[in-house]
Structures are given as C-alpha cells and as structure tokens.
N, C-alpha and C positions, 0 to 999 in steps of 0.2 A: 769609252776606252779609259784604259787606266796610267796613274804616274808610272814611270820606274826608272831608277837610275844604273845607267847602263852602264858606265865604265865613268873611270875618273886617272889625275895624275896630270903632271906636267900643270900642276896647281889648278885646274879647270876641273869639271863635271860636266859631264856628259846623259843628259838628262832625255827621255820620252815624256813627254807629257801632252798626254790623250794622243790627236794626230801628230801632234809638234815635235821636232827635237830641235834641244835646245844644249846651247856650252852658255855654263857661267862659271863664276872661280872658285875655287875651294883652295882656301888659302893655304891650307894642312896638307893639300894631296902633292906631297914633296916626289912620292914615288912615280914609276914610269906608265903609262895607262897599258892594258891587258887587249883590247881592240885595237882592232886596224886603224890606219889614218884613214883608209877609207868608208870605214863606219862613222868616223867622226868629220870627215868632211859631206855627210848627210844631212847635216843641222842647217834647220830653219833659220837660227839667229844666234848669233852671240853678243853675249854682253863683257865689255871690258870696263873695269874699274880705273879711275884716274886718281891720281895725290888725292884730291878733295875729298872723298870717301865716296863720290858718287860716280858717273859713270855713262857709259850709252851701248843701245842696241845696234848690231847692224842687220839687218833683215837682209837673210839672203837671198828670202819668199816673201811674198805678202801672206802676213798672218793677221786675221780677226784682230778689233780689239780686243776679244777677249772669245772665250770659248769653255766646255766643260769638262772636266776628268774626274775620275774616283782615286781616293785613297784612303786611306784606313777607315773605310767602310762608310764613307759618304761622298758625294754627286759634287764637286767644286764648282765654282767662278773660278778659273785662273785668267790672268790676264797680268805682263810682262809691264812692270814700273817701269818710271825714271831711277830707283834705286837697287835695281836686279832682280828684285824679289817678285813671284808671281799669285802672293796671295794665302799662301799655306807654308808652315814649315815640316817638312818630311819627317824627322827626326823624330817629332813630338807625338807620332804612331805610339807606341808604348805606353805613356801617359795618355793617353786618348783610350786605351784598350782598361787603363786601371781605374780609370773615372768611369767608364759602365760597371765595372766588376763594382763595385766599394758603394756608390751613390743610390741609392735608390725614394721611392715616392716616399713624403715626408721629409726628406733630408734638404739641407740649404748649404750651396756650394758658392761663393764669391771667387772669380775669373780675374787676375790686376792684369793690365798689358794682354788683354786679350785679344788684341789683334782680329781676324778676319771671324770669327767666331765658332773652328770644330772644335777647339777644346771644349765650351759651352755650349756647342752640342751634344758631346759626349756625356758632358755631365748632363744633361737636360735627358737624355733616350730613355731614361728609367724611372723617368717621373720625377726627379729631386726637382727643388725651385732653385735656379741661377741667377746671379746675379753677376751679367757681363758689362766691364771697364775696360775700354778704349780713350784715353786724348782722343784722338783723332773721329771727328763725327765722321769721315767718309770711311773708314776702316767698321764704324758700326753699321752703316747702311752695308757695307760689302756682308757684312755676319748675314745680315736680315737678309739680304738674296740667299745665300746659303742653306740658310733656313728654309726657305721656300720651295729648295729643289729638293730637299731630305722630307716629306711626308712624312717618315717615321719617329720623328722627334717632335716631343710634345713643345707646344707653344708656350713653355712655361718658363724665357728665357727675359729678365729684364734689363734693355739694353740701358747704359748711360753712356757718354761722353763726358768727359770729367778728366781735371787733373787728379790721381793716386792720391798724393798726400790730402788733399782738400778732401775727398769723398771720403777716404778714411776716417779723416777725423768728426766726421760728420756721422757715422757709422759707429765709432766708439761713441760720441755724444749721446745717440740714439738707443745706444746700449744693445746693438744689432749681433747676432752670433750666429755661423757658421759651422758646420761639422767637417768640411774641407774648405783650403784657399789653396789657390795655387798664383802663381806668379813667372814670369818669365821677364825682367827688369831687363831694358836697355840699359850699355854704358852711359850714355849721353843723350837727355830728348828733351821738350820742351810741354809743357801741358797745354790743356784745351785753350788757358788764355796765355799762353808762352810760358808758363812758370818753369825755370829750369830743374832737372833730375841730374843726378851726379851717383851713381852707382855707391860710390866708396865714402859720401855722406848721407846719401835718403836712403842707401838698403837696411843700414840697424834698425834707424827712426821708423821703417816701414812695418821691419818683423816686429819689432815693438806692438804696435796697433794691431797684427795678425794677430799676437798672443790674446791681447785685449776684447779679440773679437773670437777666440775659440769658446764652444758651445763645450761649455767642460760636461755636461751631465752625459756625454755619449762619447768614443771613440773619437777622434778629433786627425785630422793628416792633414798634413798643408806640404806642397812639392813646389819646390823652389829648382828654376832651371834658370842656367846664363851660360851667354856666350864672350862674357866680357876676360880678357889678357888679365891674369893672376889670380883669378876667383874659382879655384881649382877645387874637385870634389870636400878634401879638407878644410878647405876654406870655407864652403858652403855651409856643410856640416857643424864648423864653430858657430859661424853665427847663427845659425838655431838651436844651437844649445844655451847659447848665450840667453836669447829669450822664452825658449820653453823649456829649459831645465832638461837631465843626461838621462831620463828613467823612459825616456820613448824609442823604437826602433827605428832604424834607418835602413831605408834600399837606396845606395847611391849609385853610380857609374859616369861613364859616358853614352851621350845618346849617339848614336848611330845609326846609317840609313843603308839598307841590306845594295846589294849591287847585284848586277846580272852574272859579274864575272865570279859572283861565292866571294869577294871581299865585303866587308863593312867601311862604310867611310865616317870618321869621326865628327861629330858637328856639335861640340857643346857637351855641357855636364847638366845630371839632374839628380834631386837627392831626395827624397824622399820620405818626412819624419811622422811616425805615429804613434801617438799618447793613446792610451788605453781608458 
C-alpha cells in the first residue's frame, strides 16, 4: 500500500500511510482542511508537538512498531518516532525522480544529511557509486533495511556515520570528487560524537568543501534543500553562488506534497545548481 496525503489545515496533516492514518502538524497549513471531521477522526494516531520541539503520540489503535509503504517508487520502513517523523520525507519525490534522470553507471554522487537512505537509493538505481552520510548510526542501519526491501537498486551504496564537517574535510584531504552532492542541512543537530551544526555558521564552511570536491571535468549539480526560518529560495541560491561562481543554472522552488483534495501542501525550499 501506498503514502498519500489526504487533506491538511487547521496546521495538521492528514496523512495514509500504507494501512495507517495518521494527523501530524504542518506548521504552514494556516488554511481550513477540504475533508470532513469525519475523515479525519479515522486516524490511527496523532502526534502533538510540545514548546520543546519534540512531542508525543496518541494511538488511538494499536499500530506495529513499524510496518511497509511505497512512495516515490520504492518499498519503506515507516515507523512513527519520538520526534513525529516516520522515516522518509514526502516532499523530497522530485529530487528523488532527478537523481535517477542525471546519475548514471560510472558517476559518483555524495548524500550529507542523508537520513533514512531513498535519496541514495535513487541516486544508486542507475549504477552511479554513492556515497551516503548520516550522524546518526541508527538512521543508517534504517537506509540498509531499505535497501533490502528495493531489489532493484544496485548494492553500490557506501554507508558511513560521521560528523559532516569531519568527513568532509577528510574527503577534500583525500582529494575525493563527485559529479553530484546533495544536501538537506538541519537548523540545529549534533554529529556522530556530539559535535554541534549551526545552519547559519557550518552552511557556507560546508558549500565551501562541496565546491572543493566537485569533479570539474564532467557536468557537476549539487541540490541544496532546507527547512530552516529565513533561508528562503534566494537565500539558498546566494550562497551557491557565493561558492560556485553565477555561470551555472538554477531550478529552485518549493517542494511540495501533492494532496488528495488537488491542493499542494508546502514543505520546505530546494534549488538546484548546474555547472556545465
């Protein structure tokens, strides 16, 4: 069975996922939701967010710890945190769809903040070599399930755990080069041995090394996505000009996650830069 987000508003989303529905918040959905209450008092569980940034479930079912669904064309783990999240972010379809188009065998893609691992599978279905970065070692065993349930993606993904900046620099040392990076930075997180990240001082310092590691003899893209308050499409856009100079193109926007009711619900900005 597959995701789908079914209605949203009254700052919630109202989400199918596989058998499950589920309410978590969408902080943007200012507007009123298009579904009944009585579609939305169907939901398995909701998650409410507290001051602290984190939050709790209330099951209104007993649901699995965890369970499978499809979405942009692979087999998930979802399974519902302590911090709302179930494993995958919906939005990030599009760039999943441009990483099979662009990537292919022979090609070397680096993943920062890769989370559960479809991005690095997408980039992986086509033969490129991957190179997937997670802090968090249980977030990379979640990828390697993943992996396991898609057959169709070749095994040619290298997982690490690592702090960002640390592997980074260890990767310019090595004089390591990429044909794509991609990136989706937390505002605030901590690395593999607690090191702190700060959005608005390791994002330059980060694209810096990006620059450093692009594979100039071939076309070169690197997609830079966040969800962090003030770091808005131009904003993005600056700082990759900053470090790979104004002669490359840009596809920016918002990402967005299609809805049942024919709206779009907004979730974050992603841009897009390609040197020739």
């Amino acid at each position: 069975m597959k995701y789908q987000l079914l209605d949203s508003g009254n700052l919630q989303k109202l989400e199918q996922v596989g058998k499950y529905r589920l309410i978590r918040p969408a902080l943007n959905a200012f507007w009123k939701p298009e579904l009944s209450q009585k579609e939305w008092e169907k939901a398995d569980a909701v998650f409410t967010r507290d001051s602290s940034g984190g939050g709790r479930w209330n099951f209104r079912r007993t649901l699995p710890e965890y369970w499978i669904a499809e979405w942009g064309g692979f087999s998930l783990k979802m399974k519902p945190t302590n911090f709302g999240h179930l494993g995958f972010f919906a939005e990030q379809f599009r760039n999943w769809d441009y990483f099979r188009e662009r990537l292919k065998s022979g090609q070397r893609a680096l993943n920062l903040f890769a989370y559960s691992g479809i991005g690095s599978m997408a980039m992986a279905e086509n033969g490129a070599s991957v190179c997937h970065l997670d802090a968090a070692r249980g977030m990379i065993e979640w990828g390697q399930e993943n992996l396991k349930l898609n057959p169709q993606v070749p095994n040619n993904i290298r997982w690490i755990a690592d702090d960002v900046n640390k592997f980074t620099q260890r990767e310019v040392r090595r004089e390591s080069r990429y044909n794509l990076i991609a990136l989706d930075p937390p505002t605030f997180g901590r690395g593999s041995s607690g090191q702190l990240w700060k959005i608005e001082e390791d994002l330059p310092k980060l694209l810096a090394r990006c620059h450093e590691l692009r594979d100039k003899s071939q076309p070169f893209t690197i997609i830079l996505s966040c969800h962090s308050p003030g770091f808005s499409v131009l904003v993005l856009e600056r700082l990759l000009m900053q470090e790979f100079g104004s002669k490359g193109e840009f596809v920016s926007g918002e990402m967005t996650i299609p809805e049942s009711t024919g709206r779009e619900l907004p979730a974050g900005y992603s841009v897009r830069y390609t040197i020739q």
